[in-house]
C-alpha positions as CSV (number, residue, x, y, z in Angstrom):
1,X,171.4,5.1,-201.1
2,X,168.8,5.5,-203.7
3,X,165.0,5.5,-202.2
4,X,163.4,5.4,-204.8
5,X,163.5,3.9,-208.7
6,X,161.6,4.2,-211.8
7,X,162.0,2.6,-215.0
8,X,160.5,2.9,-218.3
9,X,162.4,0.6,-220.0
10,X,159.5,-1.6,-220.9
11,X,161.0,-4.7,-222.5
12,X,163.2,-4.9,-219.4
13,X,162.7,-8.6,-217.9
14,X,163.4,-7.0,-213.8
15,X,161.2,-4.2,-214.9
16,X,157.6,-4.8,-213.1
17,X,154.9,-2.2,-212.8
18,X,157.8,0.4,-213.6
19,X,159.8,-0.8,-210.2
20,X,163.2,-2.7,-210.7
21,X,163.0,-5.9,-209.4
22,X,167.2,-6.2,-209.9
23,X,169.4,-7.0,-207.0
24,X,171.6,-4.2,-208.2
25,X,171.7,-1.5,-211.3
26,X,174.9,-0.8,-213.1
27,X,175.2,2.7,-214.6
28,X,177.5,2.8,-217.6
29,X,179.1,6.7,-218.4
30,X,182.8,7.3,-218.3
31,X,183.7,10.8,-218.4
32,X,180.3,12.0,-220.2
33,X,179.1,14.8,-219.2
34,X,175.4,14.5,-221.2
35,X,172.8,12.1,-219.9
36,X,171.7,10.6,-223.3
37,X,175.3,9.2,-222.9
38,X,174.2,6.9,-219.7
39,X,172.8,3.8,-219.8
40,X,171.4,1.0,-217.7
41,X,174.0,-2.0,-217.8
42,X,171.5,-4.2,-215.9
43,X,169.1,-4.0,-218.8
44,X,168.4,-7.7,-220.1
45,X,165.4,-8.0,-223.0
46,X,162.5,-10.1,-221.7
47,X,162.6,-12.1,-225.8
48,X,160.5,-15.2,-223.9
49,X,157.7,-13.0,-222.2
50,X,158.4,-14.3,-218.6
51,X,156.8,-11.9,-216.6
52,X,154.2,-11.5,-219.6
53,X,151.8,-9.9,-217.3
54,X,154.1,-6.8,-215.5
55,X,151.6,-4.8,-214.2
56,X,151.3,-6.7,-210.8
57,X,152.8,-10.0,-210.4
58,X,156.6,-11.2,-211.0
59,X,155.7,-15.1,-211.0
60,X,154.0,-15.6,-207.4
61,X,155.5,-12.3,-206.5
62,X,153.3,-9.8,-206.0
63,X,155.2,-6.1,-207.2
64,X,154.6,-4.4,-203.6
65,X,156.5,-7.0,-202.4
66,X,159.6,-5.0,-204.1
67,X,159.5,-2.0,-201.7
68,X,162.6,-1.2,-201.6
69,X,164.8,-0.3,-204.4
70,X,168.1,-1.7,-205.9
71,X,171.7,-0.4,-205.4
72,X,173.0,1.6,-208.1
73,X,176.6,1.6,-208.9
74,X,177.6,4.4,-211.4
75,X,180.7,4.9,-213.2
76,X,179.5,7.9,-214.8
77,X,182.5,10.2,-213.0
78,X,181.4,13.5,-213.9
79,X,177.9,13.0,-212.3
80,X,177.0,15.2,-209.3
81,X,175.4,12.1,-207.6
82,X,178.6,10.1,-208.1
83,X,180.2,9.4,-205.2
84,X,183.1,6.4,-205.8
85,X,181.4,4.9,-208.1
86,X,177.6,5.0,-206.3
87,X,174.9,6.7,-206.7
88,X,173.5,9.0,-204.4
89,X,170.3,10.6,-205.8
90,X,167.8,10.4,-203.4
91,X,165.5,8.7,-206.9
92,X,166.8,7.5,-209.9
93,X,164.6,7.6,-213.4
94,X,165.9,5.0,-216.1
95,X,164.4,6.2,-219.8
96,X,163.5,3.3,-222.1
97,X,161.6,4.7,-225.3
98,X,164.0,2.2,-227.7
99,X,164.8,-0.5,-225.0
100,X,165.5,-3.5,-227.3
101,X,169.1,-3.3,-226.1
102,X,171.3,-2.4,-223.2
103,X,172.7,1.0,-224.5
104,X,169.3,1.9,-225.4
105,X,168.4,2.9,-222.0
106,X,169.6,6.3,-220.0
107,X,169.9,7.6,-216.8
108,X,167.5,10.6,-216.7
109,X,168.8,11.5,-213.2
110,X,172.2,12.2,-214.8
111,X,173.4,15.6,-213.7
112,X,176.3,17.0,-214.7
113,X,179.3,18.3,-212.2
């Protein structure tokens, strides 16, 4: 199981205080074996502002509240932390410099077999 989870995908409407508020993360990859080839499939654009202020609060929510972090399932098969189809890194680092959409996003924790 993943411990730990940063994001940096900054549009990202479970992204709060760079912690991933998501019940689970899906990581899209096939058979790539390059990690600009990843990307989060849980990403979903925050277009209406909802958690406008994501720095500490998710509505009455404060962000510690969110301790630990999601499930990752991974179908990126030629990843080292693959294991049938979940991740087993003990951190996982979602990149987001472009994140208007869900294949703009990677898995910087991508390492190749």
């Amino acid at each position: 199981m993943v411990e730990s989870l940063l994001c940096d995908a900054k549009t990202c409407v479970y992204n709060a205080a760079r912690k991933c508020t998501a019940p689970t993360i899906n990581i899209v990859g096939g058979t790539t074996k390059n990690g600009s080839d990843t990307y989060c499939a849980t990403f979903t654009e925050d277009r209406d502002q909802v958690f406008s202020d994501k720095s500490t609060m998710i509505g009455d929510l404060e962000v510690s509240s969110f301790d630990d972090a999601p499930s990752v399932s991974c179908n990126a098969v030629n990843c080292t932390y693959n294991d049938n189809n979940k991740c087993y890194a003990a951190g996982v680092k979602i990149l987001g410099p472009k994140d208007t959409a869900i294949g703009s996003t990677e898995c910087q924790t991508f390492r190749p077999e």
